[in-house]
N, CA, C and O of each residue as an XYZ file, in Angstrom:
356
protein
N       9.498    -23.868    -43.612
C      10.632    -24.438    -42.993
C      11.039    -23.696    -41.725
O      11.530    -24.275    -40.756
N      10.827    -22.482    -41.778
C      11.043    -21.503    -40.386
C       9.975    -20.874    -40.185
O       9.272    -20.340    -41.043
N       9.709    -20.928    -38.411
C       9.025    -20.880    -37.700
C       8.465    -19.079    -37.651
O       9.355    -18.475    -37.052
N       7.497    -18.230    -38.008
C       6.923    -17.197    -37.732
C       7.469    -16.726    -36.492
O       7.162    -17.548    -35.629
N       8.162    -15.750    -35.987
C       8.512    -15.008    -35.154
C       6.969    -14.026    -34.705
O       6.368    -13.347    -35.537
N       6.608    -14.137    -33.447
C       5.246    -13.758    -33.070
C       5.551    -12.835    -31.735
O       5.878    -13.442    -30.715
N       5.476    -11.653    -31.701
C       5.415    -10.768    -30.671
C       4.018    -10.795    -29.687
O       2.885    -10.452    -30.025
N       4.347    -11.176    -28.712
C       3.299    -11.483    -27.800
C       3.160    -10.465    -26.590
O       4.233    -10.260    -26.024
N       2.465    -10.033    -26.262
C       2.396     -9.136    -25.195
C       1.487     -9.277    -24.074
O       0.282     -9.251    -24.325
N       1.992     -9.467    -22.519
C       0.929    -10.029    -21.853
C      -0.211     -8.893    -21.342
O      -0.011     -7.703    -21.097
N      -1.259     -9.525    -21.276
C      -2.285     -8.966    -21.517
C      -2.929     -7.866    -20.621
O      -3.820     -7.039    -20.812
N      -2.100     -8.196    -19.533
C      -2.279     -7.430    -17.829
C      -1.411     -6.066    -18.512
O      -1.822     -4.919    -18.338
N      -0.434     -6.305    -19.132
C       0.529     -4.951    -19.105
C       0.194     -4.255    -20.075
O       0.117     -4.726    -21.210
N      -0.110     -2.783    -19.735
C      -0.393     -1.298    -20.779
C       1.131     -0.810    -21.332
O       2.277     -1.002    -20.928
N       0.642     -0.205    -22.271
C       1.996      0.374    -23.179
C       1.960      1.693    -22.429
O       0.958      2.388    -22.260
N       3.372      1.980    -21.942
C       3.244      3.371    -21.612
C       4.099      4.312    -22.201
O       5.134      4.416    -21.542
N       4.055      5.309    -23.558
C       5.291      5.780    -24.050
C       6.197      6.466    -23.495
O       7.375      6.529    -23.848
N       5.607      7.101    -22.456
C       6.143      8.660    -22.039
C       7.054      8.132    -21.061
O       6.572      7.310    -20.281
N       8.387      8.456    -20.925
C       9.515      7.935    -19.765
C       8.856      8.722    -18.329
O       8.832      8.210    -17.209
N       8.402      9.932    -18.652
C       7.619     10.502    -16.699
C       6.323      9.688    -16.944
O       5.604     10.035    -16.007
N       5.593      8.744    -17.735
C       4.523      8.349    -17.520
C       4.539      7.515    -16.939
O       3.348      7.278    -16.736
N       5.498      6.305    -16.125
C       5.775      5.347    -15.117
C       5.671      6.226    -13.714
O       5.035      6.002    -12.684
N       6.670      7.462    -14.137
C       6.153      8.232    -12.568
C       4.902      8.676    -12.308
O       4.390      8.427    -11.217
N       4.341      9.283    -13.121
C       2.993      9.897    -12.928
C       2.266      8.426    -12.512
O       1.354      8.492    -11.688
N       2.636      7.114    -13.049
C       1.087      5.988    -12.901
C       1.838      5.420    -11.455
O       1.270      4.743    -10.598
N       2.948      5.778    -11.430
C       3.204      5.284     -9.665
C       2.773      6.015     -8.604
O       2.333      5.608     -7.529
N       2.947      7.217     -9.022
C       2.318      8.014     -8.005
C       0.409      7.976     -8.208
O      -0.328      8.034     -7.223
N      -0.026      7.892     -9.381
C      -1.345      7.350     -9.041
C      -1.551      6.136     -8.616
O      -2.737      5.832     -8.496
N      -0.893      5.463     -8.390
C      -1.061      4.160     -7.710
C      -1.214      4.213     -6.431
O      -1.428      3.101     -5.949
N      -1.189      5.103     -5.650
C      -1.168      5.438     -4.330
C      -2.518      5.893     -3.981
O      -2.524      6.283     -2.814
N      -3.866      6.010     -4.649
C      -4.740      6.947     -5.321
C      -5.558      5.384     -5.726
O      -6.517      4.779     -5.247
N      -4.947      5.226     -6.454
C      -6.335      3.706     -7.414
C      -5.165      2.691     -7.869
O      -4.474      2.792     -8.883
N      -5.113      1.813     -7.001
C      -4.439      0.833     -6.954
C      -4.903     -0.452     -7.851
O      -4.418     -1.579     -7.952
N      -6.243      0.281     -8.571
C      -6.469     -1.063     -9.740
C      -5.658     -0.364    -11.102
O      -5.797      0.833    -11.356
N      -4.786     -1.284    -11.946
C      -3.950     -1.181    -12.658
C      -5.185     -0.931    -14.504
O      -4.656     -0.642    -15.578
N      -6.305     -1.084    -14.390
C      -6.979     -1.020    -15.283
C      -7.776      0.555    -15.260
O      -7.826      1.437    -16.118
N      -8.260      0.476    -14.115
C      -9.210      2.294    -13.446
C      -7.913      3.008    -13.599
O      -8.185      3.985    -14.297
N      -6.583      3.032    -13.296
C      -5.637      3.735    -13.388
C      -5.154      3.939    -14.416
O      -4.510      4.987    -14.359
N      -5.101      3.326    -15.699
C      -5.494      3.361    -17.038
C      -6.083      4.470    -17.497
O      -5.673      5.626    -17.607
N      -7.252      3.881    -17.786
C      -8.608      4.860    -18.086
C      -8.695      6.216    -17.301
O      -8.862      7.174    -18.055
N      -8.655      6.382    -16.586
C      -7.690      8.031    -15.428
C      -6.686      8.586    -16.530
O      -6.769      9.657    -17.131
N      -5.767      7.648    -16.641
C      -4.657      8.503    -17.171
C      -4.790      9.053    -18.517
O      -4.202     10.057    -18.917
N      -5.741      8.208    -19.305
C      -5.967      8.337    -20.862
C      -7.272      9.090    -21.014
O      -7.458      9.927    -21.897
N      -7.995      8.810    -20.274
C      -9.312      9.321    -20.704
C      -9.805     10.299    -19.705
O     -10.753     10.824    -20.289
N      -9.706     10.848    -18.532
C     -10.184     11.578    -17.707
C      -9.637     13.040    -17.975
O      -8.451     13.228    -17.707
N     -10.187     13.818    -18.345
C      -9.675     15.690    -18.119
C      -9.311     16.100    -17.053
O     -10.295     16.137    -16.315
N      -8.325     16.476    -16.488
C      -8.059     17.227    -15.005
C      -8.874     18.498    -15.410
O      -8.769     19.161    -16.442
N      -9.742     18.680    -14.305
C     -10.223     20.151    -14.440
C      -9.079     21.634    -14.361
O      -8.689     22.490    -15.156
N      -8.873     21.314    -12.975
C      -7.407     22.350    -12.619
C      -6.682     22.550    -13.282
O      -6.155     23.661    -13.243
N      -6.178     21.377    -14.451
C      -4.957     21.453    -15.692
C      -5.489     21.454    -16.737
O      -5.314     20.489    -17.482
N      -6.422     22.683    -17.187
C      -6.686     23.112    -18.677
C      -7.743     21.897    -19.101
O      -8.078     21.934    -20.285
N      -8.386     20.689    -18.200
C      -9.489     20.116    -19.233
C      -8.500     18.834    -19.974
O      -9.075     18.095    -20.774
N      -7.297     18.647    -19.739
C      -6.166     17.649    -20.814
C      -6.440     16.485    -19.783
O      -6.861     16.530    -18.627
N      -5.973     15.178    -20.773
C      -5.685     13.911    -19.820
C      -4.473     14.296    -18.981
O      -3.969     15.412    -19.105
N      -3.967     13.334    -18.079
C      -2.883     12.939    -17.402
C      -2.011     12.785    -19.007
O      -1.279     13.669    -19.452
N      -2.303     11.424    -19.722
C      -1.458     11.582    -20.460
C      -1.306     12.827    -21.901
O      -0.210     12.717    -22.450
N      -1.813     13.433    -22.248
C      -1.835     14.834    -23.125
C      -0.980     15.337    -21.970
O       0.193     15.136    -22.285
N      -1.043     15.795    -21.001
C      -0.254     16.481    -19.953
C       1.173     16.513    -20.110
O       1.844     17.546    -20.104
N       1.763     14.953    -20.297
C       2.682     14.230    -19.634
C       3.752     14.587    -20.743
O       4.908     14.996    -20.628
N       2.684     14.184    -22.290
C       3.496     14.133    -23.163
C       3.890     14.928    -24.065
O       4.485     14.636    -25.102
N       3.383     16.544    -23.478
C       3.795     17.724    -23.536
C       4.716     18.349    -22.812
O       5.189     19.468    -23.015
N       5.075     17.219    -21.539
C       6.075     17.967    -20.676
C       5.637     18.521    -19.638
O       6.412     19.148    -18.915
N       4.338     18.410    -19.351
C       3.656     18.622    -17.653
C       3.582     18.281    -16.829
O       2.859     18.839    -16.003
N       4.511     16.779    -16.433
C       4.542     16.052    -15.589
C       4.355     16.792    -14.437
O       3.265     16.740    -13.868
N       5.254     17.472    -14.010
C       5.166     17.854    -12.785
C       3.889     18.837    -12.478
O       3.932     19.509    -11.448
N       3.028     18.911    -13.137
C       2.026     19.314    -13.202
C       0.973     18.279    -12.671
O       0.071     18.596    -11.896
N       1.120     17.331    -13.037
C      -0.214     16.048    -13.115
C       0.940     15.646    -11.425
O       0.272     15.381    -10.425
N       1.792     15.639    -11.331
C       2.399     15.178    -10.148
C       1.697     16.080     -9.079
O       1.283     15.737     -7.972
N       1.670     16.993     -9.514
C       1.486     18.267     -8.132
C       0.008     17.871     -8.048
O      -0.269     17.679     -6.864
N      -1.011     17.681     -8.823
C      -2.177     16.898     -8.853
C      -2.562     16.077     -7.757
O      -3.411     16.148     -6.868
N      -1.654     15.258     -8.103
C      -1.805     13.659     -7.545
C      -1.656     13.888     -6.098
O      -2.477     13.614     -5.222
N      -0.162     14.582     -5.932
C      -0.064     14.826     -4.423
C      -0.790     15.436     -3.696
O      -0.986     14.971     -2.573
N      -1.293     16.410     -4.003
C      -2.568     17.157     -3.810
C      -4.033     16.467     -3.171
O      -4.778     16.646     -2.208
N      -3.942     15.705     -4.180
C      -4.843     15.122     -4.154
C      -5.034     13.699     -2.890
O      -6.064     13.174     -2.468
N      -3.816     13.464     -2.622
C      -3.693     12.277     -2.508
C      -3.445     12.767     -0.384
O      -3.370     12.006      0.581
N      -3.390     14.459     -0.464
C      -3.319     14.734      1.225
C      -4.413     15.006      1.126
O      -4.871     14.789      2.248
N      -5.686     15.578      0.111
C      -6.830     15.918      0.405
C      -7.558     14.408      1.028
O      -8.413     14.314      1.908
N      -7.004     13.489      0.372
C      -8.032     12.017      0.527
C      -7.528     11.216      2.484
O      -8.041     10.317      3.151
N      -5.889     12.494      2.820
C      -5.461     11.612      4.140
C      -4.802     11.028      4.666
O      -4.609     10.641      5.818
N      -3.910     10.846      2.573
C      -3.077     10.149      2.649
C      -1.188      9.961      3.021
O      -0.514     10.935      2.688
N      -0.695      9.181      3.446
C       0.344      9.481      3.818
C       1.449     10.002      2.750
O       1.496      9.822      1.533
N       1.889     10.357      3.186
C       3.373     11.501      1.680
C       3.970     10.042      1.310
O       4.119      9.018      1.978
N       4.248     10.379     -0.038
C       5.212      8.961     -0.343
C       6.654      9.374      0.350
O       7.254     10.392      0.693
N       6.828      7.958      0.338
C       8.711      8.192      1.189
C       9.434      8.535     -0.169
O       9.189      8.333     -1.358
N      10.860      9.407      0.854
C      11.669      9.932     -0.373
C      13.078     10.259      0.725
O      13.212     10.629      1.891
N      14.025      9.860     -0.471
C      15.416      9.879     -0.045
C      15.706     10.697      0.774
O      15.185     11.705      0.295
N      16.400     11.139      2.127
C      16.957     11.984      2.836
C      18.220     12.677      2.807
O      18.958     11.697      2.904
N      18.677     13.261      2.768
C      19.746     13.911      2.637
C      20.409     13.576      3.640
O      19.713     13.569      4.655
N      21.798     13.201      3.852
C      22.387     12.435      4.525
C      23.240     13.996      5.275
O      24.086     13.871      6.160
């Protein structure tokens, strides 16, 4: 008589638990702008420089700013421009 309640999730979007793990995948977005390779980076790749851990093992220990300093790093070695950020008025 009543209808199954069905949680659907679209299929493009990853679960991300960690509240700095939106920052860390924005700032890799600047880096690998495919939303799937940026994935697999964050979950499965070891940073050498940071102990051999994923991005996310990193994150969700509280290293964000660790995998951040990474990225940025990384991201003037490749040429790239600084992300914009608020000015102090």
């Amino acid at each position: 008589m009543f209808a199954s309640v069905v949680h659907i999730r679209p299929a493009a979007r990853f679960d991300v638990p960690h509240p700095w793990a939106a920052l860390v995948l924005h700032e890799a977005a600047r880096i690998e702008p495919d939303e799937t390779a940026r994935m697999a980076w964050y979950r499965g790749d070891p940073i050498a420089t940071l102990g051999q851990q994923t991005a996310e093992s990193l994150v969700a220990c509280g290293r964000h700013e660790d995998v951040l300093g990474f990225l940025r790093a990384t991201a003037r070695d490749l040429g790239l421009k600084p992300a914009r950020a608020f000015a102090a008025f």
